[in-house]
N, C-alpha and C positions, 0 to 999 in steps of 0.2 A: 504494500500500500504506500502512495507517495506521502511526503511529507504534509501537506497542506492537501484539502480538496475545497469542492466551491460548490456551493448551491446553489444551486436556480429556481426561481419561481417565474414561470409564464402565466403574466395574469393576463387580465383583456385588453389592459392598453398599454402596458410595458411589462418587460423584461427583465427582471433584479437577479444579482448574481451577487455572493457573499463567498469569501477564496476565506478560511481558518485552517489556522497550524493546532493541534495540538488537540482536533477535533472529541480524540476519546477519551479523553482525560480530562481530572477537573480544574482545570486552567487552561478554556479556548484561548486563543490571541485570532482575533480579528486582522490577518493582511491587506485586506482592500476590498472596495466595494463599488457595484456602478450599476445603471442603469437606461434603458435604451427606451423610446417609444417605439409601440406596436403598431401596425397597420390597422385603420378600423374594420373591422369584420375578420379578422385574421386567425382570435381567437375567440372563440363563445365560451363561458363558463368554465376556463382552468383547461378546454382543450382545443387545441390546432385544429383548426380546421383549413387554413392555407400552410403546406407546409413547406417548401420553398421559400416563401414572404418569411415567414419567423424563422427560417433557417439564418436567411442574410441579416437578421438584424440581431438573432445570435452572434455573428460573427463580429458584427461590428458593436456588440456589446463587450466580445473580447479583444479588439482593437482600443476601443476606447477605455476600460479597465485595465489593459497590462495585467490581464493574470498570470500567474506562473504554470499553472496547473489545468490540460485538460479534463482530468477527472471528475467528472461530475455527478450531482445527485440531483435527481430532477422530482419535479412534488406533484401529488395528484390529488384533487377534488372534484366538488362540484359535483352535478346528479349523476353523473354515471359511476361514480365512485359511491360506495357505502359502508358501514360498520355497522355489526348487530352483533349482539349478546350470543355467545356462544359458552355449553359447557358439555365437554368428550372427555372419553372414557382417559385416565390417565397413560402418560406415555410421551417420548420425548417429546422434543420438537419438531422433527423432521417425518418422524412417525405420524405425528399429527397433521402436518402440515400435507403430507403423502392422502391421507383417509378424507380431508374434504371432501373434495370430491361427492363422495360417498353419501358424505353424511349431511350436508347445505341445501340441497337441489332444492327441496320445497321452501326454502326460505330464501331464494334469487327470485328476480323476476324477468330473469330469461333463462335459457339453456346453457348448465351450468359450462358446458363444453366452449361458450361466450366467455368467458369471462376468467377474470388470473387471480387466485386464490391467496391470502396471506390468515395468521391465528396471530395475533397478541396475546399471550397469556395473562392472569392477573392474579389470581390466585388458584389455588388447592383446597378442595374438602373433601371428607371422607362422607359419602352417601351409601342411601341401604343399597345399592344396587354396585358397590364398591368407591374405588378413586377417583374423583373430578380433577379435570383442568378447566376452569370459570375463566374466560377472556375474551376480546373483541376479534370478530369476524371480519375481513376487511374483504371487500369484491369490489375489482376493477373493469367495465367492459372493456373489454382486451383489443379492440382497436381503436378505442380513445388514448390507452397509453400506447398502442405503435404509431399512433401521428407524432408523437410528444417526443416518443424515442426519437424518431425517421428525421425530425427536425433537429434534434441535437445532432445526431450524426451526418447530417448534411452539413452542417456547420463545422465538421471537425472533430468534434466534443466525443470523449467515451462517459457514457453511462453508466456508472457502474454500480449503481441503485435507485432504485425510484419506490418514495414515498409517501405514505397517508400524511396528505397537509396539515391535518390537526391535530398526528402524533409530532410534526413539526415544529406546529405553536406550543404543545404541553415542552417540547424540548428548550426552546426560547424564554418562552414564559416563567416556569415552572420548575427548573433541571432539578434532577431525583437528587444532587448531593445539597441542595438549598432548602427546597420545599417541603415544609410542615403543612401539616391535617390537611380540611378539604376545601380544595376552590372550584369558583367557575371560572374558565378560561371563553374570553366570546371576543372572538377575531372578526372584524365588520368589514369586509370587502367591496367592493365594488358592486355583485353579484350574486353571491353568499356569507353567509354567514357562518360560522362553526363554534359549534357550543361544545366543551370541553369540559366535562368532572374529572379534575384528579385528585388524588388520595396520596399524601407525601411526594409529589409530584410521579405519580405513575396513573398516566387514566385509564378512568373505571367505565367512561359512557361518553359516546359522540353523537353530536346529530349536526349534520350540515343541512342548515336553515337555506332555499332556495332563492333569500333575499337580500339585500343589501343598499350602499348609499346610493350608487341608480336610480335605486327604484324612487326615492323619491325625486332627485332630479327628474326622470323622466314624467312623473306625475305630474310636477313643475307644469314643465314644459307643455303639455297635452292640453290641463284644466285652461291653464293662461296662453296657450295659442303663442309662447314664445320659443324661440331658437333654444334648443339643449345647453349653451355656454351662456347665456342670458340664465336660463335655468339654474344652474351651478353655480352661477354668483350669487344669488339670492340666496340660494337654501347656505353657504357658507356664510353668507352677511347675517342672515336675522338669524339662524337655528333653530332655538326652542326658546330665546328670550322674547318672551310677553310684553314684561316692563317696558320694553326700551322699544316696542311694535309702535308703528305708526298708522292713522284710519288705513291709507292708502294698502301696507303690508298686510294687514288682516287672511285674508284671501290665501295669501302664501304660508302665513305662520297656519293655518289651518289644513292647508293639506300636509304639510310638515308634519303636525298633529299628528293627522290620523294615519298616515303612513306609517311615523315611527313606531305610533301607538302599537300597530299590528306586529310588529316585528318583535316590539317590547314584551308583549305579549305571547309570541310565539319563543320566546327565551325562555321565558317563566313559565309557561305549561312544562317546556322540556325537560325543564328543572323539577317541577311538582311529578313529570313522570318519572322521573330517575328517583327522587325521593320514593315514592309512592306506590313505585314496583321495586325496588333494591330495599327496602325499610332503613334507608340509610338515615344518618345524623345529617339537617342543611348544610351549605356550605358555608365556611365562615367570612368569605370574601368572594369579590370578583375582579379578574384580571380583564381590563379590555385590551384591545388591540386593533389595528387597522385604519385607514384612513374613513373609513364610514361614524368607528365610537368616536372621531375628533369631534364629532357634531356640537356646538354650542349644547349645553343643558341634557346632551342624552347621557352620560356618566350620572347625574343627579336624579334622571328619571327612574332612571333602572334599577338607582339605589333604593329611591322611593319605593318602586312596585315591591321590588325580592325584602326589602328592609335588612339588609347588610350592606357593609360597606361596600364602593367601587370604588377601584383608583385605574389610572392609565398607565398600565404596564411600560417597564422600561429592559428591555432586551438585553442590553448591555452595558445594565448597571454595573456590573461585576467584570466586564471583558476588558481585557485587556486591548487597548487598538493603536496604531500608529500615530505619534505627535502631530501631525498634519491632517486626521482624520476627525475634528471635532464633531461631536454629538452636534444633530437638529435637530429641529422638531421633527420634520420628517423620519427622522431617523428609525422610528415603525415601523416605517414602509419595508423594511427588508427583514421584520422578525421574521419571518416565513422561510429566505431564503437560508437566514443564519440557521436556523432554527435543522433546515434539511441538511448541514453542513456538519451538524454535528452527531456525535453517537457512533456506531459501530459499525459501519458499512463492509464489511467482509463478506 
């Protein structure tokens, strides 16, 4: 394995790539970082659908970073990716990982022969019927990740892993040598959303929300009959501050409203489901992330609905990173890719 490797996240309208030495141990160092705009229509929801187009701007994301390393780890979400609760009969890893197959079919919702099989373990109990392994199911339809591959390797790039995006964020967010008791982890994307419990930082339940900050730009845009970038000004100008709303803004703080509202809400069920089927203890906080939680007032909303605290995750509190490389505020934008960049890729 080379010394440094480099994550990539291909979202819908650019390209983040995060190059870390020191990935599997608990002292990443951060080498450098960059990022490219996407063509529009290039990618839908986390997958390639021009693969060409995002190959070249692969390339020239690694022109314009000077990475060292082509080794890459590439991240997957969005709907054609899933995780579900699984628990088989005890048995390694590979054992297990061999017998899907077998034992998922009526829990996909295509043929399982479609799709590329991964098990996260989480824990062990002893049941009447003998030894569990209790852990997350993860299904990829298997030619959403060969677009994603086809385009890195068009580019140059060797893949030498490809990963659940919001075992990504729990790595970023959350790393198992830092993280005490239980959080939510909810990464607000362009798109999607991923909702994260983990437990000492190792997660116990995902669900990737089908929404994100889009949607209410595009809501924007549609009710008020204005351009998408007129749209996106506004929803980052007012947010969710009331107070400071003027007659004229009404209109917009209101669909603002009732967008986030719905999203807010679909966090919070996710949550009352995982409580509610796991008979778990709440969580005691929530991590956000992504350029969608920047929202003016939605960190306070969310605190409101769940009633625990929210704060805004910081990636790389603890990383060590290059004198020239100062923290921004943007600086979120690439938990995802750090996040794939780290851990045990063998």
């Amino acid at each position: 394995m080379a010394a440094t490797i480099v994550g990539v996240d291909i979202g819908g309208y650019s390209a983040r790539a995060v190059e870390v030495s020191g990935f599997a141990s608990g002292k990443p160092v951060l080498v450098r970082q960059a990022e490219v705009p996407l063509p529009e229509s290039s990618v839908r929801r986390g997958e390639v659908i021009e693969v060409a187009t995002v190959a070249t701007a692969l390339r020239r994301l690694w022109a314009t970073g000077g990475f060292s390393s082509k080794n890459i780890v590439l991240g997957m979400g969005g709907p054609r990716v899933f995780a579900r609760e699984l628990s088989v009969p005890y048995g390694g890893l590979s054992q297990i990982r061999e017998s899907l197959p077998f034992l998922v079919q009526d829990q996909l919702p295509v043929p399982v022969a479609e799709v590329l099989l991964d098990f996260f373990p989480v824990s062990t109990e002893q049941t009447a019927s003998g030894k569990q392994v209790s852990g997350l199911l993860v299904a990829a339809i298997e030619d959403a990740v060969n677009a994603n591959v086809e385009a890195a390797v068009q580019a140059g790039l060797r893949p030498v892993h490809v990963d659940f995006v919001p075992f990504a964020i729990s790595r970023a967010l959350a790393p198992v040598r830092t993280a005490k008791g239980s959080e939510l982890l909810v990464g607000v994307g362009a798109n999607t959303t991923n909702v994260v419990v983990v437990r000492d930082g190792v997660p116990q339940f995902v669900r990737i929300l089908p929404s994100g900050g889009d949607d209410i730009t595009r809501a924007i845009a549609q009710r008020m009959e204005w351009a998408p970038e007129r749209a996106e000004q506004a929803k980052r100008a007012l947010g969710m501050n009331v107070a400071m709303t003027r007659p004229e803004d009404r209109p917009i703080i209101e669909i603002i409203y009732e967008v986030v509202g719905e999203l807010l809400t679909a966090i919070s069920n996710t949550l009352n489901y995982y409580i509610g089927t796991k008979g778990s203890v709440p969580v005691e906080r929530v991590l956000l992330n992504g350029s969608g939680a920047r929202l003016s007032g939605f960190a306070q909303s969310l605190s409101e609905l769940l009633r625990v605290p929210v704060v805004q995750a910081d990636p790389f509190a603890s990383v060590t990173m290059p004198h020239k490389m100062r923290p921004t505020d943007s600086q979120d934008a690439f938990a995802i890719a750090f996040g794939l960049a780290l851990g045990d890729h063998s």
